[in-house]
N, C-alpha and C positions, 0 to 999 in steps of 0.2 A: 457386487458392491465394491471388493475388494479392488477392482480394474477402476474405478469410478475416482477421479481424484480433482478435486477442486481446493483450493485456497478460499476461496468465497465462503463465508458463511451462509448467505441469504441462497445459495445452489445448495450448500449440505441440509440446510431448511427445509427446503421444497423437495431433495430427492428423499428425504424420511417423508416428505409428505406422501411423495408416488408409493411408497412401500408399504403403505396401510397406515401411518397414525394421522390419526384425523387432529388429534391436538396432542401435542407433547410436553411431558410433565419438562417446569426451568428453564422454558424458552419462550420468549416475552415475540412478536413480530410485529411489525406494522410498514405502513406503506401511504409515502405523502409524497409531496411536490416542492420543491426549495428552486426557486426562482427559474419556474419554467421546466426543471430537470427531477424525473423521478428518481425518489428517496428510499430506498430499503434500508430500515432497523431492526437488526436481529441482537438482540440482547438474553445470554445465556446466564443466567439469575445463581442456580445450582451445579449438584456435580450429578444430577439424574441429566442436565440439560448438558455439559459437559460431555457424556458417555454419548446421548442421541449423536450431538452432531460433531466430537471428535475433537472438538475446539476447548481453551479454555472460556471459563467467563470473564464475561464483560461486555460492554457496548460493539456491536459493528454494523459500520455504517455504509451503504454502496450507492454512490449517485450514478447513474446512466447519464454520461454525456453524450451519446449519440447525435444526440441534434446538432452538436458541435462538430461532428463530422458531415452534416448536410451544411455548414458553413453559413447556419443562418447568423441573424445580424445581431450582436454584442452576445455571443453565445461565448466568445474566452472569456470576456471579462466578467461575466455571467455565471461561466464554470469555475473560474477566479477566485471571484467573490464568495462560492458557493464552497470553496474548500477551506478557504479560511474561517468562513462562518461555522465551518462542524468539528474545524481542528480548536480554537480559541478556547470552547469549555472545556477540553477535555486537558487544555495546559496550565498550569500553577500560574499566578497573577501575577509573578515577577520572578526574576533571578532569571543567568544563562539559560541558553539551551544550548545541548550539541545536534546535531542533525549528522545522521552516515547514512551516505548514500552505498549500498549494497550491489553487490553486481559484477558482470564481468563485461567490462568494458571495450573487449576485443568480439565479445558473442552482442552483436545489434539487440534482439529478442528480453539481451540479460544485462542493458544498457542503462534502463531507466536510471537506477539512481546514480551512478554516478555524473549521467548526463544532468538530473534534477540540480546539481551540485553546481553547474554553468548558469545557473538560471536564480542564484538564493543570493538573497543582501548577507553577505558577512559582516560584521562588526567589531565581534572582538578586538581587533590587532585596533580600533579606531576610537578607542572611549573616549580619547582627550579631546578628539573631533566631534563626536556626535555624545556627546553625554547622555541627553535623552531617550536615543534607542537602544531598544534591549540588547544586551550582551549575545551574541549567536557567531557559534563556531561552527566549523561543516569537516566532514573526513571521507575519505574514498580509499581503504585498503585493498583491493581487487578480493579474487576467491580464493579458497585455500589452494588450489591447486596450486597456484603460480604464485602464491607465496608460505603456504607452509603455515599459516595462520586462520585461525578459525576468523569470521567476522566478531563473532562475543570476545573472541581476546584480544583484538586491536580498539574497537570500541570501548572497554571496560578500560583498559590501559588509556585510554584519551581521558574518557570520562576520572578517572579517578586522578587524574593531572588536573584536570580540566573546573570538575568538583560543579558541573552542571544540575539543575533544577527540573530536568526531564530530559530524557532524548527521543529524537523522531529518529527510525528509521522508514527509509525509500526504498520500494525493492518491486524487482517484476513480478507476480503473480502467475500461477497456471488457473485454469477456468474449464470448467464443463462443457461449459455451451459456447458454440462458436460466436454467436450474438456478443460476448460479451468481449472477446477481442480486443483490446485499445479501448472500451467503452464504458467499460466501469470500473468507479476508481473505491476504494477500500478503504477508510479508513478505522483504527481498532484501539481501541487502549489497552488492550492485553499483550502487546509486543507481538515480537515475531521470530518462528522456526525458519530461518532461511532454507531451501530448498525442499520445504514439505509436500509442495502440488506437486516435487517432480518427483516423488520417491526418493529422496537424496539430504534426509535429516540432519540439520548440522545442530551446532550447537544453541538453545534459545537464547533471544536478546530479550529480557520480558526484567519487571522489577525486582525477582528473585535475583539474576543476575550480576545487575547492574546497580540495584540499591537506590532507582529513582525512579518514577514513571517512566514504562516508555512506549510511547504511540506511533504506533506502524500505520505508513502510506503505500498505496503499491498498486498495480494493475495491472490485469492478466493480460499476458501477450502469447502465452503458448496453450496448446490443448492437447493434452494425450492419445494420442492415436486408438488409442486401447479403450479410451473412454468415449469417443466415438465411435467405434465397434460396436460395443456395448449397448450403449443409446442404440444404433439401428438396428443391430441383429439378436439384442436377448444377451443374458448374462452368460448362456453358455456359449457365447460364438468363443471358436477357438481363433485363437489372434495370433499369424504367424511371427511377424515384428513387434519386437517390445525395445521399448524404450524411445521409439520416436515421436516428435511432438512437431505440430501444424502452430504457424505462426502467420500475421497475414500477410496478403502482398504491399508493398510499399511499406516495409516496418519501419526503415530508415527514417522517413519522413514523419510516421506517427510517434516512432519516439523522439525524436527532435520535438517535436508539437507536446506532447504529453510531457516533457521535460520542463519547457518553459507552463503550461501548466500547473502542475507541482510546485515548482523552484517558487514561482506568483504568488500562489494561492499561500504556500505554506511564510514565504517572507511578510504577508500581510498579516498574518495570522499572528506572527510575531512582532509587526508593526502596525500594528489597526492606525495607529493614524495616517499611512499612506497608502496609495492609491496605487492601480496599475499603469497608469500613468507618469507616479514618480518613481518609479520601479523602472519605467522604461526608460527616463534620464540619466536615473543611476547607476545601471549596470550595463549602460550603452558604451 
């Protein structure tokens, strides 16, 4: 179990499910369809559901865009559509947002949010132009290595400048199952532990923090070598290599694609009255 590491909730769900509990006490699950794309809600209620599957409480929600990579027809604006529809309840009805995109920007794999960040309508520097759209600030500090700074203490320092009404953060995810690769996207109101799927815990971005909601977007690009082991050969295979993770072929291309994704879904979300369409005039 301990080799076994996912960032998904809706995988730490099912692997307590493979281990014997048939139902587990403070953890709510269900399974729908949002506009063509299946929907996992796993919602941990308590702190017995907390302990099952390792997470805190709260809502998490995983859409499977995969059909988006069979390139069927209106499946972005589909998948689009379908991330600002689960981000919008979970944000306060008015005031800023900041949005930090997490990441390291020179590792492809560990791209996503700052690339998200190329892709989002900013506003703030624009109130006297756009009055009517929400205030929205965006930040990219790279990772502590190569600067010496946790992500919780560049953001908290924005934020408290900034004096925002939630913050999203963006970030890559690690994943169990290779299915799930670029394919599904996370989002949570309980924030987020940067580096958790890879063994590598940094400091939490969550409202204890930070002192506002804050709802984490993200999707897993890497899988633990270990936790594939595991999966085929039994919990005892001994696993010569530790530390390395499978990511897929052509990641370049799918985090460029999952960027403008994100960057879409999450600007509507902030701006329900436009379109991806006006999205595409604007930030052309």
């Amino acid at each position: 179990m301990a080799a076994i590491r996912t960032d998904l909730a809706m995988e730490a769900h099912a692997l307590c499910r493979e281990t014997g509990a048939s139902q587990l006490q403070g953890v709510i699950a269900s399974e729908e369809t949002l506009n063509g794309f299946p929907l996992t809600r796993v919602e941990i209620v308590d702190k017995a559901g907390e302990q099952a599957l390792g997470k805190p409480r709260g809502v998490y929600l995983t859409l499977d865009i995969t059909r988006f990579w069979r390139h069927e027809a209106d499946s972005f604006q589909q998948a689009v559509e379908s991330i600002a529809e689960l981000l919008a309840p979970m944000l306060p009805a008015e005031g800023p947002v900041l949005v930090a995109g997490l990441g390291n920007q020179a590792m492809t794999p560990d791209a996503l949010g700052p690339g998200c960040l190329s892709h989002l309508l900013i506003t703030r520097h624009l109130k006297s132009v756009l009055p009517d759209f929400r205030e929205t600030a965006a930040l990219s500090g790279g990772v502590v290595g190569t600067t010496g700074l946790e992500a919780a203490e560049w953001v908290r320092g924005a934020a408290e400048h900034m004096g925002p009404e939630a913050v999203i953060v963006v970030d890559a995810l690690a994943a169990r199952g290779l299915e799930r690769l670029c394919s599904s996207i996370q989002i949570s109101d309980t924030g987020l532990i940067p580096g958790s799927g890879v063994g590598n815990h940094r400091m939490a971005l969550d409202r204890e923090s930070l002192g506002v909601p804050v709802i984490s977007v993200g999707v897993p690009t890497v899988v633990n070598l270990e936790t594939i082991a595991h999966d085929l050969a039994g919990e005892d295979c001994q696993v010569p290599w530790k530390g390395f993770f499978l990511t897929p072929d052509a990641i370049d291309a799918k985090i460029q694609a999952l960027s403008k994704i994100l960057g879409y879904g999450i600007s509507l979300a902030l701006q329900p009255g436009l379109t991806a369409e006006d999205l595409d005039a604007l930030l052309s």
